[in-house]
C-alpha positions, 0 to 999 in steps of 0.5 A: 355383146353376146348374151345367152341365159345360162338356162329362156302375149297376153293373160290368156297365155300365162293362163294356158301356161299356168294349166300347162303345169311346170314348164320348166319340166320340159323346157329342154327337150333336146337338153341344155348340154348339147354345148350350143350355148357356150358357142361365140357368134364367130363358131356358129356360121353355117356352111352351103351344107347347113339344111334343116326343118323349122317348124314356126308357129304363127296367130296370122300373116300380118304384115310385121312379119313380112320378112318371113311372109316373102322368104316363104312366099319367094322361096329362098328358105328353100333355095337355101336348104331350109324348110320352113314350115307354118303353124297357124296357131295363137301365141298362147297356145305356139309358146308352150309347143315351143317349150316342148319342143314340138315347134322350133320357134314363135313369130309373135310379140313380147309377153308377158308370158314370155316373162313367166317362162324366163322365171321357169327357166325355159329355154325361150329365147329372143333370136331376131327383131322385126320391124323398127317403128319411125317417128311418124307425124301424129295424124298418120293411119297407122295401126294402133289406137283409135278414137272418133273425131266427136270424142278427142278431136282432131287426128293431128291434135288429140285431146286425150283427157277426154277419154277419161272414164270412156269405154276403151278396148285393148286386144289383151284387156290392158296386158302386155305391150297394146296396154304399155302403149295406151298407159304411156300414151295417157300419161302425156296428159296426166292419166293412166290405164286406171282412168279409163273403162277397159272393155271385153277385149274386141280383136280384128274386125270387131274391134274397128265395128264396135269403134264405128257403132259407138260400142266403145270410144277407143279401140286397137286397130290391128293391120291391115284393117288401119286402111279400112278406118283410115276411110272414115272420116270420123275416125282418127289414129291416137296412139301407136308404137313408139320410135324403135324396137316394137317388141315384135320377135322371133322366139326360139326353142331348145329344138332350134337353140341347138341348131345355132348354125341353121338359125344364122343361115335362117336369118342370112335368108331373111336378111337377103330378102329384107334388102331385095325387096323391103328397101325403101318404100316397097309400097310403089315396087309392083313385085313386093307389092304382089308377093306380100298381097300373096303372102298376106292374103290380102288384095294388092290395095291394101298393101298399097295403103298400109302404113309403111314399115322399116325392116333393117336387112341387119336385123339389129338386136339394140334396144330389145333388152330396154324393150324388154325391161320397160315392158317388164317394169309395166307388167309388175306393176299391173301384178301381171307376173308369176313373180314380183321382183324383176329378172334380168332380161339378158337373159331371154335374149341371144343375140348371137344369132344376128350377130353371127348372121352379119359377120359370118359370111353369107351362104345364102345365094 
């Protein structure tokens, strides 16, 4: 189904947004009427001859965005004609770029101000998913929330009741989806973000250090740092994503929306290198494992250990809009928008992109 908006993570974005003015005064800096938009998926496949710049703004090479890290690290975008160049910049500030126009698109997860843009009517829209998370059994090391042993007890059988009142930190003080998980996580056992003490968010490093010391009782441990915790055996995984879409997006502005062509020749790139290297468990394949330690400036160990993540080559589209949905639905309620009646979230996808990427037919070699 094709859904193009007729116009398209975390509090410290809608701030920066917030000072950044109207947004919607430069939502189109190549304008809306450049026709793109009323192209079906069938008018928009690239040729041989399809080439172009995108420049992507990016917080980290993280290993959810592996798609992109190994399309980079192998060189297909440039065996394709595609220049693909990196902007290591936080979400909040890449997004209001991408609204300007002075960056093609964002490689970030779903916000909330993603949210605020869409009521601006700022062409920001959502063009392609990354991974999709698998039920897992509970126990697993995997990114997400953890806790200690002495608090919750066991990894397979947490007792969530017990972080009632706890000191608990969330990358984005309760925001946006890391607080949709642990509210969804804590209403299993009959509690809520209220119920618990949200702490000075701690990112990275210092999130697993105030979990070890005891600064706090449960924390969001970002990849690759699950491994790290994984080692001790006070700690234990919690909550994590649930089965399907995680909200972890490709973002594009009016710059690379008018280029819809040069967008399904992008993501043609990286379903090739989905399916040469992210098949199965890529873990045990010496190649992926050296490339993504590479491109995710970590050791080959690391890659090694780390949770295993599922990428479809088809970069599928279903389910994002009821991502979208829910995790708007928890962002009103927390009083987190600039507005209080939701939107229809169709509107900040086009999903014609990887529709176009599947059908058409491949130019990338």
């Amino acid at each position: 189904m094709r859904r193009v908006p007729a116009r398209s993570v975390t509090a410290a974005a809608a701030a920066l947004l917030a000072l950044s003015g109207s947004l919607a005064a430069c939502s189109s800096p190549q304008g809306a009427d450049s026709g793109a938009d009323d192209k079906s998926a069938a008018e928009i496949c690239p040729t041989a001859d399809t080439e172009g710049t995108i420049k992507i703004g990016m917080s980290s090479p993280l290993a959810v965005f592996a798609p992109l890290l190994l399309g980079i690290e192998t060189g297909a975008f440039k065996e394709a004609g595609v220049d693909v160049q990196i902007e290591k910049i936080p979400s909040a500030e890449s997004l209001p770029l991408v609204a300007r126009g002075q960056l093609d698109a964002q490689m970030t997860s779903l916000s909330t101000s993603h949210f605020n843009t869409l009521n601006d009517g700022v062409d920001v829209r959502w063009i392609v998913p990354m991974d999709n998370q698998q039920k897992i059994p509970a126990g697993t090391p995997v990114p997400g929330y953890w806790s200690h042993k002495d608090v919750v007890g066991s990894a397979t059988s947490p007792d969530l009741t017990k972080l009632k009142g706890a000191d608990v930190s969330t990358p984005t003080g309760g925001s946006g989806v890391s607080g949709l998980i642990l509210d969804n996580a804590l209403k299993k056992v009959g509690l809520g973000l209220k119920d618990v003490k949200l702490t000075q968010p701690l990112v990275g490093p210092d999130a697993l250090s105030g979990l070890t010391n005891g600064a706090v009782s449960a924390a969001w441990i970002s990849a690759p740092l699950e491994v790290e915790a994984a080692k001790d055996p006070d700690l234990v995984p919690i909550a994590g994503y649930e089965p399907g879409v995680t909200g972890t997006a490709i973002m594009a502005g009016r710059s690379l929306l008018d280029r819809p062509e040069l967008a399904v020749k992008f993501t043609q790139v990286l379903s090739k290198v989905t399916a040469k290297h992210l098949d199965g468990d890529y873990r045990k394949n010496p190649e992926t494992v050296r490339l993504l330690a590479a491109a995710e400036e970590v050791d080959k160990s690391t890659i090694e250990n780390s949770a295993l993540l599922v990428f479809n080559p088809k970069f599928s589209m279903d389910g994002t809009e009821k991502f979208a949905d829910d995790l708007q639905a928890f962002a009103l309620k927390r009083g987190e928008l600039e507005y209080d009646k939701p939107l229809d979230t169709a509107k900040l996808m086009d999903t014609r992109i990887t529709e176009a990427a599947g059908s058409c037919d491949s130019v990338v070699k």
